[in-house]
N, C-alpha and C positions, 0 to 999 in steps of 0.2 A: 301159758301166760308168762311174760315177762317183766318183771318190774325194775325200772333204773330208775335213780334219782337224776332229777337235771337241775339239782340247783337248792338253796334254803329257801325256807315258809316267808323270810322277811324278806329277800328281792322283791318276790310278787305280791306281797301284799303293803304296801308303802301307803296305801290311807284307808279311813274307818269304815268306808263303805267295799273297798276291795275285803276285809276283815274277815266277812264273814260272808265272803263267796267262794263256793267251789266251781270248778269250771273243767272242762275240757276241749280243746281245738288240736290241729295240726292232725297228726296222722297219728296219737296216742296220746299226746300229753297228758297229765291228767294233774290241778293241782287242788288239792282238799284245802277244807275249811282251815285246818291246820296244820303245820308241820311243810318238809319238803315234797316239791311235786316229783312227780314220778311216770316214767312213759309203758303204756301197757301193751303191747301186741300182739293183738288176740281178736280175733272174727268171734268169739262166744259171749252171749250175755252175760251182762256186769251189771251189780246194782253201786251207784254211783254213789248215791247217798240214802241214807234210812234217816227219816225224822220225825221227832215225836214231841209237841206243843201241848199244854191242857189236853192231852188224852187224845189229839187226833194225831191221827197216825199219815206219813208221808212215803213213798217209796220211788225213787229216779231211779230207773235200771235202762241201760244203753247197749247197742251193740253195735259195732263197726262191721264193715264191707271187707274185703279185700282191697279194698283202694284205702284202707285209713279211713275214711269219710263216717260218719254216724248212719247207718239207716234204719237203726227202729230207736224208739225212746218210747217207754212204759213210765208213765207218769201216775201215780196212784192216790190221793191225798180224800181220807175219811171215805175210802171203799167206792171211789167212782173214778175211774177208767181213762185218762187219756193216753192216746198212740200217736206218735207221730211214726209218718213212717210212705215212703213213695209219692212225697209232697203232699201227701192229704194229712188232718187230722179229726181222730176219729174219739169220739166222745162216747162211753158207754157203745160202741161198735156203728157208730151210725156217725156219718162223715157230716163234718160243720162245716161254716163256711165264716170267714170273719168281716167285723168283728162279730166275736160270741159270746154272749151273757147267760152265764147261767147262777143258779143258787150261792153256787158254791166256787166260783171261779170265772174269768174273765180273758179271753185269747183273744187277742187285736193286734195290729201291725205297729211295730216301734221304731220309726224309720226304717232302716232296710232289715231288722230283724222282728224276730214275730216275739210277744211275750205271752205268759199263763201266769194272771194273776192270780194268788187263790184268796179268799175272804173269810176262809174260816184261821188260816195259819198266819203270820206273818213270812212270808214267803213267795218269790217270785222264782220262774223258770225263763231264759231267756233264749233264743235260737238264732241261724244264720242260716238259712237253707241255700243249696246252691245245687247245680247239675250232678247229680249223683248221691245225694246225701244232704248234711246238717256238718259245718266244717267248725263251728262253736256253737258250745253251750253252755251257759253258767246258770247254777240256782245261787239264788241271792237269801239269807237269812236276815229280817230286820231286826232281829234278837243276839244278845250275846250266846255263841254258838260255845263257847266253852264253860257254861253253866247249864247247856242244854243236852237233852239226851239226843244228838246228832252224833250220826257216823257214819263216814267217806270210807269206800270201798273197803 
């Protein structure tokens, strides 16, 4: 795995709602909730973010193709299961179809990107799928993320 900085935490984050998003697009970029981003080049699984709200627990773990592109995204929040992954996504192992309501989470079309809202966290996942892959992806925290226990790869 390789890690280069491309840049400071304050170019890409310039307003409140940029703040306290982590995101990754392009063929590694990767910029965290805080601090400078950084490009990762690597086909192995990564967890992108770990996050921990009133006691539930969050887990974003991604992995890239050989083309740069994202093709699997393990999405984990309070022990239930989403994958994205070959344009499907699959919920506790059983493939949904949008939009999808469930208990605990919310996956609909957000113009041309798909989003996973969750209802227990203050926390959204947002995606861009495209021929081969997921070319962005950013979790959004509705919380200040540096009073919180979050942490970017």
């Amino acid at each position: 795995v390789l890690f280069l900085p491309f840049g400071t935490g304050e170019s890409m984050a310039t307003s409140e709602s940029q703040k306290y998003t982590c995101r990754t697009f392009g063929s590694g970029v990767v910029q965290p909730f805080q601090g400078s981003g950084f490009y990762v080049h690597s086909n192995c699984p990564f967890t992108l973010t770990r996050f921990t709200h009133n006691r539930v627990e969050c887990d974003v773990s991604i992995r890239r193709g050989n083309s740069g592109l994202v093709v699997q995204v393990e999405i984990i929040i309070n022990k239930v299961r989403t994958v994205l992954q070959n344009g499907s996504i699959l919920v506790e192992d059983k493939s949904v179809s949008l939009p999808y309501d469930h208990t605990y989470q919310h996956i609909f079309q957000y113009g041309i990107y798909t989003k996973l809202r969750s209802s227990l966290l203050p926390l959204s996942v947002t995606w861009h799928s495209v021929a081969g892959g997921i070319d962005t992806l950013w979790v959004r925290a509705l919380i200040d993320t540096r009073k919180a226990d979050i942490h970017t790869l």
